[in-house]
BALOBA-1460 file (C-alpha; in Angstrom, 3 decimals):
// residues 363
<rec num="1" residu="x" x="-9.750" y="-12.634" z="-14.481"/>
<rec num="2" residu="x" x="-13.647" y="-13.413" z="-13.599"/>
<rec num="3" residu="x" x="-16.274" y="-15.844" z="-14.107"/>
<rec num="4" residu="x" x="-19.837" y="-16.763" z="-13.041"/>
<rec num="5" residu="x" x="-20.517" y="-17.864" z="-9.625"/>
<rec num="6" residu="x" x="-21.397" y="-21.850" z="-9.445"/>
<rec num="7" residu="x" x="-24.110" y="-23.188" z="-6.658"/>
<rec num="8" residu="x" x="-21.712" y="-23.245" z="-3.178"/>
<rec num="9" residu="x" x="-19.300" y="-20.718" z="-4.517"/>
<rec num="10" residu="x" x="-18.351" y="-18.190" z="-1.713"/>
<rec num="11" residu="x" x="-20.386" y="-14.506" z="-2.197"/>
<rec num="12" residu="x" x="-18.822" y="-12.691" z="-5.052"/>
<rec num="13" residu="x" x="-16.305" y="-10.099" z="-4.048"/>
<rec num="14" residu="x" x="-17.365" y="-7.069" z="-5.858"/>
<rec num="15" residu="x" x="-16.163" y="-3.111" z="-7.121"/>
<rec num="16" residu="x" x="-18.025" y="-0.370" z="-6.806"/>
<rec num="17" residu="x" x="-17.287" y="3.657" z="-6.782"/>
<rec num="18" residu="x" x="-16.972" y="4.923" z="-3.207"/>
<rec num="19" residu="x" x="-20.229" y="6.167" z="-1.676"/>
<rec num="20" residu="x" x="-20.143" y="10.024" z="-0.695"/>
<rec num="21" residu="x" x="-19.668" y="9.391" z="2.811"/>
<rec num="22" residu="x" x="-16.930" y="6.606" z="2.337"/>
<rec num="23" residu="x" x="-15.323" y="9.682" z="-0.204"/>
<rec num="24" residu="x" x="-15.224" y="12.093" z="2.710"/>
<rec num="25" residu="x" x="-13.222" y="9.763" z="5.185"/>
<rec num="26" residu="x" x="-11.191" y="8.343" z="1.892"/>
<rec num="27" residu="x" x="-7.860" y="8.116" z="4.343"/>
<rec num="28" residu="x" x="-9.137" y="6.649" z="6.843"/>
<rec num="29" residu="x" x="-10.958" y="4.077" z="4.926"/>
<rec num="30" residu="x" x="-6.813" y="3.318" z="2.653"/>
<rec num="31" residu="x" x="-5.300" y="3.007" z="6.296"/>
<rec num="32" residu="x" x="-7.368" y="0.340" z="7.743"/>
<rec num="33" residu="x" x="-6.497" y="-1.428" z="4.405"/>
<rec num="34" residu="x" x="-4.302" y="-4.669" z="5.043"/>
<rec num="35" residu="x" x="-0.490" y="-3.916" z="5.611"/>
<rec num="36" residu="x" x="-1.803" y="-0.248" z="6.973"/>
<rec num="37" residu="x" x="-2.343" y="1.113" z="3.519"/>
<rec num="38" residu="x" x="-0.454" y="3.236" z="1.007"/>
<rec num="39" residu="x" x="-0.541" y="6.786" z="0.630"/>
<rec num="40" residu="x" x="0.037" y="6.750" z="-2.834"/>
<rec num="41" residu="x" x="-3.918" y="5.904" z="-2.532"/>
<rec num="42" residu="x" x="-4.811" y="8.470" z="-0.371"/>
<rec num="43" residu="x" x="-6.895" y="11.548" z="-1.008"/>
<rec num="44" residu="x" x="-4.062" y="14.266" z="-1.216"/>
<rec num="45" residu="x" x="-1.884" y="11.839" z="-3.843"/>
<rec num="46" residu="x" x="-5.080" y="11.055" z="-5.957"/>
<rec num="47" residu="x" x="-6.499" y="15.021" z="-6.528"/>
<rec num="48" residu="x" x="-2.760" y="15.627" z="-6.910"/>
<rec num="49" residu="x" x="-2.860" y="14.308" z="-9.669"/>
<rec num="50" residu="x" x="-5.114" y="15.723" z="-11.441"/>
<rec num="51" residu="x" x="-1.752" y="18.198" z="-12.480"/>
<rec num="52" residu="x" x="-0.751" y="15.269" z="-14.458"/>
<rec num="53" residu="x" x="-4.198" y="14.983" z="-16.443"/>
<rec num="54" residu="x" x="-5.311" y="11.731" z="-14.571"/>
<rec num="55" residu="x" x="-8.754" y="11.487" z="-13.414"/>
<rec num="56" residu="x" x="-9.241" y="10.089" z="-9.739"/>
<rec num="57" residu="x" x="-11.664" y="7.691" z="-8.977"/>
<rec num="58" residu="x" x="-12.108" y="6.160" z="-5.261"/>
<rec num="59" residu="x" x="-13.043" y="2.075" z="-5.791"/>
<rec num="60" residu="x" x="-14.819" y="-0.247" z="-2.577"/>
<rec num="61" residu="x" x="-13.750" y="-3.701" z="-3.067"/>
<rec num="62" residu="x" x="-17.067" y="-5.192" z="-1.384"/>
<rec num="63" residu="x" x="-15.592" y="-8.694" z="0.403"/>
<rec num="64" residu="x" x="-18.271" y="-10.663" z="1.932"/>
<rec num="65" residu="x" x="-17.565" y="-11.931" z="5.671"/>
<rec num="66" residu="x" x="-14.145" y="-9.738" z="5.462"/>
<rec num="67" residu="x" x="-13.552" y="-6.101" z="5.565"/>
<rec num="68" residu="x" x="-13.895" y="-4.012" z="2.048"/>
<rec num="69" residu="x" x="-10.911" y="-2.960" z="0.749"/>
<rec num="70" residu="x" x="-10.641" y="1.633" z="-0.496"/>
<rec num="71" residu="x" x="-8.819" y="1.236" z="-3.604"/>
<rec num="72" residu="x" x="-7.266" y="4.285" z="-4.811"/>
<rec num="73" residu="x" x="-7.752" y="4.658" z="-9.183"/>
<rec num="74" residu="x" x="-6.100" y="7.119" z="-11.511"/>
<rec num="75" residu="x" x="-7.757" y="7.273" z="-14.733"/>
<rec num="76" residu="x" x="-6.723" y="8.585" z="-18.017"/>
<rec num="77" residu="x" x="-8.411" y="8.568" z="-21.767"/>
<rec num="78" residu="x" x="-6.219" y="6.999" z="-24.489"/>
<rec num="79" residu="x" x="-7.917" y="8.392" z="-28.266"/>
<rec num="80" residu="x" x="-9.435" y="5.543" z="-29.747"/>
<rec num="81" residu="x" x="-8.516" y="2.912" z="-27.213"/>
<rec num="82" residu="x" x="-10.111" y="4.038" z="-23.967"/>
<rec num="83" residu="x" x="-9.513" y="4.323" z="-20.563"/>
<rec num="84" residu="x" x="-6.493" y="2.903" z="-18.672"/>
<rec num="85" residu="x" x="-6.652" y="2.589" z="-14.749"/>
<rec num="86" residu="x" x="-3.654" y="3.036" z="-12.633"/>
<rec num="87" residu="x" x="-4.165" y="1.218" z="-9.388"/>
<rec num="88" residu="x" x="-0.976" y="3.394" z="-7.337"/>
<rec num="89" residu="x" x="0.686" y="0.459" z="-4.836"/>
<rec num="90" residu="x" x="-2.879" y="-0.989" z="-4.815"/>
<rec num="91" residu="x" x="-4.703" y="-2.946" z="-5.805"/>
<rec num="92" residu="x" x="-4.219" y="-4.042" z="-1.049"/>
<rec num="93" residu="x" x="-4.888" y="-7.484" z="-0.508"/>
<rec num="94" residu="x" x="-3.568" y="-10.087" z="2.206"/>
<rec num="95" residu="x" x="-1.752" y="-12.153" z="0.200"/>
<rec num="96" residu="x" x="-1.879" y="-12.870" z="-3.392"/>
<rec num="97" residu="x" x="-5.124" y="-14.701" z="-3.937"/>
<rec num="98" residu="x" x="-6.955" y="-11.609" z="-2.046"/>
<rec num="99" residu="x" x="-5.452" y="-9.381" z="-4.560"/>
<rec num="100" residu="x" x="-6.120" y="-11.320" z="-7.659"/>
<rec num="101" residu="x" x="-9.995" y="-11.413" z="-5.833"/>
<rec num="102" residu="x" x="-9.472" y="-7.689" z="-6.027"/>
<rec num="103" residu="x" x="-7.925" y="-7.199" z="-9.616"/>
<rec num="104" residu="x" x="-10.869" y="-9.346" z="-10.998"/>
<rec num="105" residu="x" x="-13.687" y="-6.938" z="-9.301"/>
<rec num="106" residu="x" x="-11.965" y="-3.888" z="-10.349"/>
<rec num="107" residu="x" x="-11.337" y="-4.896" z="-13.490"/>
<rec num="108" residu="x" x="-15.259" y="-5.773" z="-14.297"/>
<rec num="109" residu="x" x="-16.258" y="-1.937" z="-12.818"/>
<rec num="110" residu="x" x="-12.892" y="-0.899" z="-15.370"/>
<rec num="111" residu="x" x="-14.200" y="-2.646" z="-17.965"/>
<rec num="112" residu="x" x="-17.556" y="-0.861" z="-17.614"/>
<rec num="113" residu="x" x="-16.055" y="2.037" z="-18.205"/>
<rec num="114" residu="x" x="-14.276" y="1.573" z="-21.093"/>
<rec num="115" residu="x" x="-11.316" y="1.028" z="-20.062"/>
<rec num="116" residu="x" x="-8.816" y="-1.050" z="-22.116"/>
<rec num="117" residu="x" x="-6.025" y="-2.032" z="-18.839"/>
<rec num="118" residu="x" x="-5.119" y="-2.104" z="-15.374"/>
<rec num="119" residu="x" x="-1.787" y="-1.272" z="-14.383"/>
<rec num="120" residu="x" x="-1.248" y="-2.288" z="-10.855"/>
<rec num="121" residu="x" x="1.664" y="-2.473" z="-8.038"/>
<rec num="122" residu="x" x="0.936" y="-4.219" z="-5.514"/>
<rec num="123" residu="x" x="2.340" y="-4.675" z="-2.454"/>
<rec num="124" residu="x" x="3.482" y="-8.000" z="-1.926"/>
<rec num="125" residu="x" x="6.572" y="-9.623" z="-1.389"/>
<rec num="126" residu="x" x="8.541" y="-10.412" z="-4.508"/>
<rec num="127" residu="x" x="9.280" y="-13.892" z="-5.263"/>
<rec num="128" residu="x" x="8.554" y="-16.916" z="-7.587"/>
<rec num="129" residu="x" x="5.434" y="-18.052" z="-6.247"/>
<rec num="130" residu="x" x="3.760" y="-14.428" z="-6.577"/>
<rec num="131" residu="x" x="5.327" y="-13.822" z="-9.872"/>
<rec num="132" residu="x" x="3.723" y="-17.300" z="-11.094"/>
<rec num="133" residu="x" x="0.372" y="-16.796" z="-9.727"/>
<rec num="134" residu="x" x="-0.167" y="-13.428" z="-11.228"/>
<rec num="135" residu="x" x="1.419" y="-14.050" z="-14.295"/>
<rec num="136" residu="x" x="-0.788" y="-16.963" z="-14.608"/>
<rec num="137" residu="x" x="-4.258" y="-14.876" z="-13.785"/>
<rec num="138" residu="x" x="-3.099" y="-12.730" z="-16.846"/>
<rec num="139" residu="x" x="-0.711" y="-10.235" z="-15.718"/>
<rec num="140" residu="x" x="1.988" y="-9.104" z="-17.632"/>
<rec num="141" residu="x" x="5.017" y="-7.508" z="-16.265"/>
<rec num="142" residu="x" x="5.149" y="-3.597" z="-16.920"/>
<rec num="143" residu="x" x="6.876" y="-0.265" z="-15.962"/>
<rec num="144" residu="x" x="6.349" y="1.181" z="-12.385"/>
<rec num="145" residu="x" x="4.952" y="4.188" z="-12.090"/>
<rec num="146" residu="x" x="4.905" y="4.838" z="-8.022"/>
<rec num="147" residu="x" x="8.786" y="4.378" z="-7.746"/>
<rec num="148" residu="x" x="9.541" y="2.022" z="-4.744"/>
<rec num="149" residu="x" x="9.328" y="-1.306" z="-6.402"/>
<rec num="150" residu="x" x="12.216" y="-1.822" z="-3.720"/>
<rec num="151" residu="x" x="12.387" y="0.045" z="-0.560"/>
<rec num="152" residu="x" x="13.798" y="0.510" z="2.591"/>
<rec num="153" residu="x" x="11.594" y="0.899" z="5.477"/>
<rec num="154" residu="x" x="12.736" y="2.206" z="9.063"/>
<rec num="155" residu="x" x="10.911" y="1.193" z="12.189"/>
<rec num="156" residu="x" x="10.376" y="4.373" z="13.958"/>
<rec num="157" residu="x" x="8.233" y="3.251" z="16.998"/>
<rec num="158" residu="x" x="8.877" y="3.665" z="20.866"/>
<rec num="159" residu="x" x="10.746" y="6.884" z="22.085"/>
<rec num="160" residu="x" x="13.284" y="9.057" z="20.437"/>
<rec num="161" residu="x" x="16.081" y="7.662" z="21.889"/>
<rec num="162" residu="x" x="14.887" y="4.077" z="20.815"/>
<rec num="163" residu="x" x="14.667" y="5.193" z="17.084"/>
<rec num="164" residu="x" x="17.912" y="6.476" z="17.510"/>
<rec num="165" residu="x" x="19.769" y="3.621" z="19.006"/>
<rec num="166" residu="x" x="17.819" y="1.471" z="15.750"/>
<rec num="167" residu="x" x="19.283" y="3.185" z="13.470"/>
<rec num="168" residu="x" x="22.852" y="2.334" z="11.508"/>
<rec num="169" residu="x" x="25.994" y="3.108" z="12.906"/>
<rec num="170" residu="x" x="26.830" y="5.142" z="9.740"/>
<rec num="171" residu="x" x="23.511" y="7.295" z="9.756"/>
<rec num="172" residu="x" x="23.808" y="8.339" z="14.006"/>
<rec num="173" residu="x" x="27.969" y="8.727" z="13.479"/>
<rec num="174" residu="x" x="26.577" y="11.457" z="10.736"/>
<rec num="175" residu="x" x="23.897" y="12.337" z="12.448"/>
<rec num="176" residu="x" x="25.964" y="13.470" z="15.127"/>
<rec num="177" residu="x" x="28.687" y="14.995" z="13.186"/>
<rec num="178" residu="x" x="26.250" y="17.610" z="11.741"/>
<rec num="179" residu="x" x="25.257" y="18.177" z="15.190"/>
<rec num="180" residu="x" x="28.429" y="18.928" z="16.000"/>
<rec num="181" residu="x" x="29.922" y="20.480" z="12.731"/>
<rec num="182" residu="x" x="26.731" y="23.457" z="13.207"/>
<rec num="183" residu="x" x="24.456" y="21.796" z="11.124"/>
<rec num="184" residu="x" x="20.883" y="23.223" z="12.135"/>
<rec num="185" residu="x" x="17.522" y="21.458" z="10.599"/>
<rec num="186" residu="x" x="14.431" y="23.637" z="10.863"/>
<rec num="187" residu="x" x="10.490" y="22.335" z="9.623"/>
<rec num="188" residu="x" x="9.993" y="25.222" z="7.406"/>
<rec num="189" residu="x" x="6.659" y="25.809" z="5.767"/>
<rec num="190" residu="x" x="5.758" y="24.839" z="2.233"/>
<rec num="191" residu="x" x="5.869" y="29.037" z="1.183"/>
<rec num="192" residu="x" x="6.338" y="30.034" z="-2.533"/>
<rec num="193" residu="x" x="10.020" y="30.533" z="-1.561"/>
<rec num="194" residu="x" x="10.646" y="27.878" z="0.297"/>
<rec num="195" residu="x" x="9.353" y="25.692" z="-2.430"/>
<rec num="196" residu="x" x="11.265" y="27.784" z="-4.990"/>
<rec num="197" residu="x" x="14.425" y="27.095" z="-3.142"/>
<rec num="198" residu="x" x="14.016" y="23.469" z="-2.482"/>
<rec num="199" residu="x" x="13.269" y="23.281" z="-6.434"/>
<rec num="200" residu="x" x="16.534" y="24.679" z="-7.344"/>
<rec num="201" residu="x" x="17.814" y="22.166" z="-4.815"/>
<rec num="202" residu="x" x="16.077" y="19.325" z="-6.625"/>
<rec num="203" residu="x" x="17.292" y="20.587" z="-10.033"/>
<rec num="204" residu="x" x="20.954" y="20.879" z="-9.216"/>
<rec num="205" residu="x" x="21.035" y="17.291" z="-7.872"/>
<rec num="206" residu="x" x="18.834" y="15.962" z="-11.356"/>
<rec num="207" residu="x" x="21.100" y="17.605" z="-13.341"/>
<rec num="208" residu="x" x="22.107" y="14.912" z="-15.939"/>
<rec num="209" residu="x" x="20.754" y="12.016" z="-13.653"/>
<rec num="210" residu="x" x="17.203" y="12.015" z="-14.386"/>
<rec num="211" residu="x" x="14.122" y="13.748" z="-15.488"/>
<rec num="212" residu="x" x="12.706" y="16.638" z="-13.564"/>
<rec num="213" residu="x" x="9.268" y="17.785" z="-13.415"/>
<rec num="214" residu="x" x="8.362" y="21.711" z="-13.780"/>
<rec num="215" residu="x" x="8.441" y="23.665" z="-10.444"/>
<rec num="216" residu="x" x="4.556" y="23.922" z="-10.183"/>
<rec num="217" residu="x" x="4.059" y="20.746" z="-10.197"/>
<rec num="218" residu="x" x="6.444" y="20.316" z="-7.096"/>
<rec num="219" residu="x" x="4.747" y="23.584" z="-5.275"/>
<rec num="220" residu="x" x="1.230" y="22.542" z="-5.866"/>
<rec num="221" residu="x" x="2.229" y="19.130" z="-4.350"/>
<rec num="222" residu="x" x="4.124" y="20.061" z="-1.229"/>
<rec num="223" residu="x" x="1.416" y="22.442" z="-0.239"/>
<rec num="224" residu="x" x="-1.484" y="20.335" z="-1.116"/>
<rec num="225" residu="x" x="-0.074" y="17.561" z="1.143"/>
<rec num="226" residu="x" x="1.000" y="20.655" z="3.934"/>
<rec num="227" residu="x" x="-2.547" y="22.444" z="4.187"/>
<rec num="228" residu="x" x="-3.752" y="18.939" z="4.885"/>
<rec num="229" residu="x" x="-1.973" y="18.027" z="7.211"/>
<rec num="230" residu="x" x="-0.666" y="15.221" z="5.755"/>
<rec num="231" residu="x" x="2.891" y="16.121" z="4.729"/>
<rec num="232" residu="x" x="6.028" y="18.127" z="6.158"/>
<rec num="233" residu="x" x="8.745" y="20.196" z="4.186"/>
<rec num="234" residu="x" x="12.609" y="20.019" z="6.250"/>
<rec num="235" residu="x" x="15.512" y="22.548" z="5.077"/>
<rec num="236" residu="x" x="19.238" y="21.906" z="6.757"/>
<rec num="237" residu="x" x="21.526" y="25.054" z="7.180"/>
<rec num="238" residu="x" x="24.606" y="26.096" z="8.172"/>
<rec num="239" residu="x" x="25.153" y="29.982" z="9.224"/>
<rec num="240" residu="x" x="22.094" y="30.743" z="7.245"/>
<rec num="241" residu="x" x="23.096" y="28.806" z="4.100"/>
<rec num="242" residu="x" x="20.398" y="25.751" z="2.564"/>
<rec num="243" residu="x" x="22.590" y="22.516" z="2.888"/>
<rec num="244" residu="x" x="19.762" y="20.370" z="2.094"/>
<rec num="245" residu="x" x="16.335" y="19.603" z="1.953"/>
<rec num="246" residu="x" x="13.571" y="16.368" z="1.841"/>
<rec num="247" residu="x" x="9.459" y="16.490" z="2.058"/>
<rec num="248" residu="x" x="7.616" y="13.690" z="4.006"/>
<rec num="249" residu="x" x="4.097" y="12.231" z="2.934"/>
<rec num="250" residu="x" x="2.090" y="11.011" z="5.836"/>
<rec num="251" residu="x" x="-1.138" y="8.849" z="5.916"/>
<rec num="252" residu="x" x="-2.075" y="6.377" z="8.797"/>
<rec num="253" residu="x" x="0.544" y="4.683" z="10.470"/>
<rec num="254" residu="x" x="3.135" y="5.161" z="7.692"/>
<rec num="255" residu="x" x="5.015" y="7.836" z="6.752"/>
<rec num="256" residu="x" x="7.189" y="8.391" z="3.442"/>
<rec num="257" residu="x" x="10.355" y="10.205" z="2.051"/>
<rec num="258" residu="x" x="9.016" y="11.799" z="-1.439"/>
<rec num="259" residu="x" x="11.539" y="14.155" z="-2.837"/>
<rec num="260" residu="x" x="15.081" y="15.284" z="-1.273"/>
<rec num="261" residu="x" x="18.312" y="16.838" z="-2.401"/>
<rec num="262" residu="x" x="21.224" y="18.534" z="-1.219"/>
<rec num="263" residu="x" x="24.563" y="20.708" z="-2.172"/>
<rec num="264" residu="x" x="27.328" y="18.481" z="-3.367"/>
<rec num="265" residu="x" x="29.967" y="20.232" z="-1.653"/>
<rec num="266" residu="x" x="31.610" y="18.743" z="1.114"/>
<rec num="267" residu="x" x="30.658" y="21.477" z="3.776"/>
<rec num="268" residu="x" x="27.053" y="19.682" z="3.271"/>
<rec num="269" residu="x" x="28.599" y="16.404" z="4.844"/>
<rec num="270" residu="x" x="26.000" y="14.999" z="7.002"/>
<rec num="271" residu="x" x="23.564" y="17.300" z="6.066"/>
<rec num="272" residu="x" x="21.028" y="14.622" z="3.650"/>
<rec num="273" residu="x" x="21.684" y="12.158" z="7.452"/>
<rec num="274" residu="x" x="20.349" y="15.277" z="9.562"/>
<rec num="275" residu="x" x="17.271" y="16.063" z="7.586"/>
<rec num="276" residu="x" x="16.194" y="12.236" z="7.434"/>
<rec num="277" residu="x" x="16.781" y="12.342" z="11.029"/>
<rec num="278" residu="x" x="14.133" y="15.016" z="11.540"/>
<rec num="279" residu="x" x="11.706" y="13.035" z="9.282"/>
<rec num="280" residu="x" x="11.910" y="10.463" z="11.436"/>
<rec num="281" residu="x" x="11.601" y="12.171" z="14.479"/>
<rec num="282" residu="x" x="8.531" y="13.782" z="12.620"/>
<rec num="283" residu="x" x="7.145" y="10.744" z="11.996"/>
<rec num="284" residu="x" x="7.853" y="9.374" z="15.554"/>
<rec num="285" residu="x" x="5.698" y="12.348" z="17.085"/>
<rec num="286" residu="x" x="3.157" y="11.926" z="14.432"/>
<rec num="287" residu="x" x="2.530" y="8.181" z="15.747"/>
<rec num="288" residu="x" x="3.660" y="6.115" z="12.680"/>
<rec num="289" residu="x" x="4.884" y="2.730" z="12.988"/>
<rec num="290" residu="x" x="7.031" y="2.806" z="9.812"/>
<rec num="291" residu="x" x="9.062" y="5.149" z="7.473"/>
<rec num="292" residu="x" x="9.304" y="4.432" z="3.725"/>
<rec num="293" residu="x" x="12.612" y="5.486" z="2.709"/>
<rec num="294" residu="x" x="11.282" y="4.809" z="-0.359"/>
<rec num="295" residu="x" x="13.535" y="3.500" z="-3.607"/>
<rec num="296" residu="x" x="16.278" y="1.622" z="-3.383"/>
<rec num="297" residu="x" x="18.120" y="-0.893" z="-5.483"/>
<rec num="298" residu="x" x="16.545" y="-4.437" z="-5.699"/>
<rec num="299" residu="x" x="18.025" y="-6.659" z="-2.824"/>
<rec num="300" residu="x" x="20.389" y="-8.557" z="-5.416"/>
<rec num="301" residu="x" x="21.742" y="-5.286" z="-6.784"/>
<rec num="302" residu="x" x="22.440" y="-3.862" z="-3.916"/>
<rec num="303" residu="x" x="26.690" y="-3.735" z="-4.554"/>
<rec num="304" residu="x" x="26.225" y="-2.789" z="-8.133"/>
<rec num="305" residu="x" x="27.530" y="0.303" z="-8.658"/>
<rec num="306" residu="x" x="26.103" y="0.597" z="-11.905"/>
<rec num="307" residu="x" x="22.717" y="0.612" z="-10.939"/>
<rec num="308" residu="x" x="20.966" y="4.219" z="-11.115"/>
<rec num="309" residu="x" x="19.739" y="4.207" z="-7.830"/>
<rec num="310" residu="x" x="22.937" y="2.917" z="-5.982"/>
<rec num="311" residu="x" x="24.091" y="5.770" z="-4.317"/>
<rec num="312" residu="x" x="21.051" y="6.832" z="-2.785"/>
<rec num="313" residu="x" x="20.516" y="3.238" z="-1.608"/>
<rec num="314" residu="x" x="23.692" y="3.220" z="0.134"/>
<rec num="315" residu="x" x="22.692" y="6.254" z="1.884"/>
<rec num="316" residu="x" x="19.571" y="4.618" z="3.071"/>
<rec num="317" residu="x" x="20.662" y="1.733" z="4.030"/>
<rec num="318" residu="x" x="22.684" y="3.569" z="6.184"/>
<rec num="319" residu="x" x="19.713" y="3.657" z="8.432"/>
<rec num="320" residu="x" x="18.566" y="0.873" z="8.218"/>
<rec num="321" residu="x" x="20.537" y="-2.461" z="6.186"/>
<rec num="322" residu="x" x="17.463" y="-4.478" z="4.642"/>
<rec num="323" residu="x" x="16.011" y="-3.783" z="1.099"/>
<rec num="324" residu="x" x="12.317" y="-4.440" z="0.737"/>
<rec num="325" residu="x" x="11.546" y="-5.932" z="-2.685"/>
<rec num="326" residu="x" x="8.082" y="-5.947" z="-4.136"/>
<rec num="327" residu="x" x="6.708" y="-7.949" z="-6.597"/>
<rec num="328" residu="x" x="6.478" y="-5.304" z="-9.311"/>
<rec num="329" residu="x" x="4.239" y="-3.871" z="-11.926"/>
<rec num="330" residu="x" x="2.048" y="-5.431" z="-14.388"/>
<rec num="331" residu="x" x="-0.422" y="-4.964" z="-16.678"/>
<rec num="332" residu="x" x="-3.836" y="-6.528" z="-16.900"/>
<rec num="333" residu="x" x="-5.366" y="-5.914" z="-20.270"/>
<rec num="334" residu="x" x="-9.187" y="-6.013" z="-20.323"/>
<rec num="335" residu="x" x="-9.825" y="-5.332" z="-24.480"/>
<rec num="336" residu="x" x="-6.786" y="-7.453" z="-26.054"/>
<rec num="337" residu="x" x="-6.713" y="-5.784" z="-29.337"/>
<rec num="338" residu="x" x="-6.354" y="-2.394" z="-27.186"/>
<rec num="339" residu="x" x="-3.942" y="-3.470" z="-25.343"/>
<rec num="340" residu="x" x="-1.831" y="-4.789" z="-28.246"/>
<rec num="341" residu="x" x="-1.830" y="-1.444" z="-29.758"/>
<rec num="342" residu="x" x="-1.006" y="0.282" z="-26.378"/>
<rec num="343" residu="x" x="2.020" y="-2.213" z="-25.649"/>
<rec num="344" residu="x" x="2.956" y="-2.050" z="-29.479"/>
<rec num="345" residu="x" x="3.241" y="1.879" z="-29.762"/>
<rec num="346" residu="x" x="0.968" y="3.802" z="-27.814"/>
<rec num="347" residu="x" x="2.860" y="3.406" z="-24.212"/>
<rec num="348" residu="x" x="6.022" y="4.751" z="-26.278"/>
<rec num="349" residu="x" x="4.347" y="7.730" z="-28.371"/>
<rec num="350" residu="x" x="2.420" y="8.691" z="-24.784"/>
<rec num="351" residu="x" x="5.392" y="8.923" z="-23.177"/>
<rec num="352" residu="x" x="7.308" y="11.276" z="-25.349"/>
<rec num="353" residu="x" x="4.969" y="13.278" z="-26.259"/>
<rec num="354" residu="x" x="4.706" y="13.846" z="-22.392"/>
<rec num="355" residu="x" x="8.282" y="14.394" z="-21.776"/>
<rec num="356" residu="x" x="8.227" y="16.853" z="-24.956"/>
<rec num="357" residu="x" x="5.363" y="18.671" z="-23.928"/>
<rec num="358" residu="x" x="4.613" y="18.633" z="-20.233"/>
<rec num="359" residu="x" x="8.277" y="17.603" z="-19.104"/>
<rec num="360" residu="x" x="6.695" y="14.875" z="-17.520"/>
<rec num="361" residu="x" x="7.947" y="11.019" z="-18.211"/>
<rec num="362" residu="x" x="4.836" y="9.839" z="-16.716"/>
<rec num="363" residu="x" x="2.750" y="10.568" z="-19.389"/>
């Protein structure tokens, strides 16, 4: 990905790191982004990060004639091999030719650096042509890391009552039933016990379905995302008793579901359908245009019962019937012998030695 300019070629598009004053309005700069940005590039998800050992780095994607693009980096050393950069849902682009224009500038300021790969995610819509034109510039199909390579997303502009009448006829019959069945949902504030209670909720529902990380890492999240402003904790009871509970991220115009859970009994029937109502009443008053419900099975698996994520995609679609697919993740190596080693054995021995000792599977 790259090459010399020749006489009549358009102006370069180039990377650079983010001036200081473009770092202190780093949000505003990922939501005027094309598609309305991510906020798994925004300034609360990046220096969260820093829990899991990454480094963040804030990248302008200079565009002659267009607007630049604020492309959100998480870096981490590799012994021996370098850096690699993450590039979370990024790198933005209009279409798949602006983000290749993007992937080659970032990956010359990468390079400079050290760095041995780009993994990126970015957010367009999966389908041959995208596969074969970024296969073709070099990418190589990899392992998300930001985990809504498929997604449903909820329109949640217009009044309440309009959001309401959008939704499925499943999610408002539940909705309602809650209501009715005493089913209270409060906005509670991201306190060391509340986030010590929605952690044991989280941990009873992972229980032998999938890989949880330790409780600080949740607490330090939540309220990070809280004391800016920029994210919203929701608890369900009934007579006093936690049902359920879900935290919302929030950046621009978009707003997203990040972690929820609830009791398996059947007293907590409607309980998951009354706190995602409340996000998206949330995210309603908040101004946002859409809610990422975010992870679901990929539009062709959406029946299979034996995929992991097919229950909670049921319950999402509830709300809303389409599945988003992406295009995916790939890899963009930058030093091939690196690279080779990394895909060969270093990916693998990262990401247990993670799970061993940090409990973390994202190395």
């Amino acid at each position: 990905m790259g090459g010399s300019a020749e006489p009549g070629d358009a102006p370069a598009v180039t990377a650079r790191p983010a001036t200081a004053a473009e770092v202190a309005d780093w949000d505003a700069l990922v939501a005027a982004n094309p598609g309305g940005g991510e906020v798994w590039a925004g300034e609360e998800y990046l220096e969260a990060k820093r829990h899991g050992r990454y480094r963040p780095r804030r990248v302008m994607v200079d565009r002659p004639g267009r607007s630049a693009l604020a492309v959100g980096v998480l870096a981490k050393r590799v012994p021996l091999l370098g850096e690699w950069w993450h590039l979370p849902a990024g790198p933005p682009g209009e279409g798949v030719r602006e983000v290749l224009e993007a992937v080659a500038a970032v990956a010359a300021l990468a390079r400079s650096h050290g760095a041995f790969m780009l993994k990126i995610e970015p957010r367009l819509p999966a389908g041959a042509a995208a596969d074969r034109l970024l296969r073709a510039a070099g990418a190589i199909p990899s392992v998300r890391i930001v985990p809504n390579p498929s997604t449903v997303l909820v329109d949640v502009s217009g009044d309440e009552d309009e959001l309401f009448a959008r939704l499925g006829k499943k999610a408002r019959n539940s909705i309602t039933r809650a209501a009715r069945d005493g089913i209270e949902v409060r906005r509670v504030p991201a306190t060391d016990e509340n986030c010590a209670a929605f952690y044991g909720l989280l941990r009873e529902t992972a229980e032998g379905r999938f890989v949880l990380r330790g409780e600080r890492y949740y607490r330090e999240f939540w309220q990070r995302f809280e004391q800016a402003g920029d994210g919203r904790l929701f608890f369900a009871y009934r007579d006093d008793q936690l049902l359920a509970g879900a935290f919302a991220m929030a950046l621009g115009e978009k707003t997203t579901y990040k972690d929820g859970a609830s009791l398996r009994e059947k007293q907590a029937y409607g309980a998951s359908h009354a706190v995602q109502w409340e996000v998206l009443r949330w995210a309603n008053e908040r101004g946002a245009l859409v809610h990422d419900l975010c992870g679901a099975p990929p539009s062709d698996r959406t029946d299979d019962e034996t995929h992991d994520l097919h229950g909670v995609g049921r319950f999402k679609r509830s709300f809303q019937p389409e599945t988003t697919d992406y295009a995916g993740a790939f890899d963009v190596p930058l030093k091939p012998w690196a690279y080779r080693v990394w895909a060969a054995a270093g990916e693998r021995i990262a990401r247990r030695w993670s799970l061993a000792v940090h409990r973390d599977p994202y190395y």
